[in-house]
C-alpha positions, 0 to 999 in steps of 0.5 A: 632912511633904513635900507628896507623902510618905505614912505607912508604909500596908499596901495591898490592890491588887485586879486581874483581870490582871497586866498592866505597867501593873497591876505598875507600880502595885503597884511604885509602892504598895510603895514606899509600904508593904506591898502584897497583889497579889490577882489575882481571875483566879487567887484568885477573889473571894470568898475568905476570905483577900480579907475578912481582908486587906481588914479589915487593911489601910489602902487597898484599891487596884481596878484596874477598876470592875468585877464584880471590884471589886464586893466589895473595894468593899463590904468598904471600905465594911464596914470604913470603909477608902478605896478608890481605884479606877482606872477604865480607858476600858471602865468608862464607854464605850459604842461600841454599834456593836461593843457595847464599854464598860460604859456601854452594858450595863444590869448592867455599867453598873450595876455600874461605877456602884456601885463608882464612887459608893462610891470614895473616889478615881477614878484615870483615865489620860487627860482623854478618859477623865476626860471618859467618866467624868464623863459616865457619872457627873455629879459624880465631880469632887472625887474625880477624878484624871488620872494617865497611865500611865509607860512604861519608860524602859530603852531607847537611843536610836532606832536610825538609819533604818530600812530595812526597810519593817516594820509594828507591831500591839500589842494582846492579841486577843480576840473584843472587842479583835479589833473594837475593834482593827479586825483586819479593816482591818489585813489589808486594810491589808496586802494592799495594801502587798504590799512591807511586812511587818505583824506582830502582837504580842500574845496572841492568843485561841485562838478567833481564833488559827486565824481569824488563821491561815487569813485573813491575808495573806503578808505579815502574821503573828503573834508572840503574847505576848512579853516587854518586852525583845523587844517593845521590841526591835520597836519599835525595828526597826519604822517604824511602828505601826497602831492604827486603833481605835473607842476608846482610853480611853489607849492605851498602845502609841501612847505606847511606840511614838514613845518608841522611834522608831516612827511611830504611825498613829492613827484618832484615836479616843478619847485618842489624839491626847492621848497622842501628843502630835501626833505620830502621823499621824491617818487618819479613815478605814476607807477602805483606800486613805486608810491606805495613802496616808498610810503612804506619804506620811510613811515613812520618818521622819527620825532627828530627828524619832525624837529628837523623839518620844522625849523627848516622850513619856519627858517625858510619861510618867515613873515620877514622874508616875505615882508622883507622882500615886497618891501625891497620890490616897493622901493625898487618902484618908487626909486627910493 
């Protein structure tokens, strides 16, 4: 048997969302075998049907060491199943001034702990998060695995320079993410770039969607959810991209946005300057005046140096890696 190959497995794949990068793993797994997609947001967790499934299949596949997690993670342990658990970068960060990540809650730690002892592999998708991980939990090591996310290779190349002088936020915004993602920085931002337009993309809470509204600036607006095809299309219509975030466990908007010739500006914080390779502009700031500074100074970018950042990150974050790598955690738990 090849050394990445895996038997015919059915698999339990366990989520609270039904985000891209959950699917690009739930793609990965049916191409290893049969997959049950539960997603605890619209079934529930403690639903009959999630004890049978989890009594009949090979793997149990969490996204989250989570509350959602919690049972799927006992059920393994009842019916001697491996459970695999991806850990994202909230599980084990603490950032109290803005009160995000489980480690800095006394149940959530709690419980981020539980389901990460009992997994009999921890995937992570950045060694920042490897590094979180292992300090909220010493000796995780042997069950540890970096595994980056991919990222949709289907898009031409960067377009020629971009003239129009528009710029990028990404992110869903809830009253958490709103913080993490510093909101209130991005509109300052805007205000001080009165010749740049700065759009958000991403859904927006309804709680935070009229505070949006009333607070941002002419020039900032917000287009909400939209699928990959026109997010992408953004991308490659934008110079740039803002992420002036506290943290990052991976960050994966600052990994696509390059990949279409689109300038990521960074705060550093967390993976970030691990995922995009050294060629995001870091601002170790809330200084409004260092932002717009560094903006100005390194737009607009050369079409060369958009090649540059294409090939680096579709190199880096390719369907194989991410493929490759479950299934060397898949077999870790199957003793293969």
């Amino acid at each position: 048997m090849p050394e990445t190959s895996v038997p015919h497995l059915r698999f339990l794949v366990v989520a609270n969302l039904d985000a891209t990068f959950v699917k690009d793993d739930v793609e990965i797994l049916s191409e290893l075998g049969e997959v049950h997609f539960w997603n605890t947001s619209e079934k529930g967790v403690a639903a009959p049907e999630l004890m049978r499934l989890s009594a009949e299949v090979d793997i149990i596949y969490c996204w989250f060491a989570s509350f959602h997690s919690l049972l799927p993670t006992v059920l393994g342990s009842l019916f001697g199943k491996p459970v695999i658990v991806v850990s994202g970068g909230y599980d084990s960060a603490s950032v109290p001034e803005i009160g995000y990540g489980n480690a800095g809650h006394l149940l959530k730690k709690y419980v981020s702990g539980f389901v990460i002892n009992r997994a009999s592999a921890v995937i992570v998708n950045s060694a920042f998060s490897a590094n979180d991980l292992l300090r909220f939990k010493p000796g995780s090591e042997s069950k540890l695995h970096i595994i980056p996310h991919r990222i949709n290779p289907l898009f031409p190349d960067p377009k020629p320079q971009r003239e129009e002088k528009l710029l990028l936020t990404v992110a869903r915004l809830n009253p958490m993410n709103y913080r993490r993602k510093k909101i209130e920085l991005i509109k300052k931002i805007s205000e001080a770039l009165p010749d740049y337009k700065i759009i958000h993309i991403g859904r927006v809470d309804d709680e935070l969607q009229e505070q949006l509204d009333e607070s941002m600036p002419e020039n900032m607006s917000t287009l909400g959810y939209l699928p990959d095809d026109e997010l992408w299309s953004w991308y490659h219509r934008a110079q740039a991209l803002l992420v002036p975030s506290w943290h990052e466990g991976f960050g994966v908007t600052a990994a696509e946005a390059p990949a279409a010739g689109c300038l990521p500006f960074i705060s550093g914080a967390g993976a970030q300057p691990e995922v995009t390779k050294g060629f995001a502009v870091e601002v170790k700031s809330d200084e409004v005046t260092d932002w717009v500074n560094a903006i100005q100074r390194a737009l607009p970018v050369s079409d060369e140096h958009r090649l540059q950042m294409k090939r680096s990150m579709l190199d880096s974050y390719t369907g194989d890696v991410r493929k490759n790598g479950i299934m060397k955690a898949v077999r870790a738990v199957i003793r293969l």
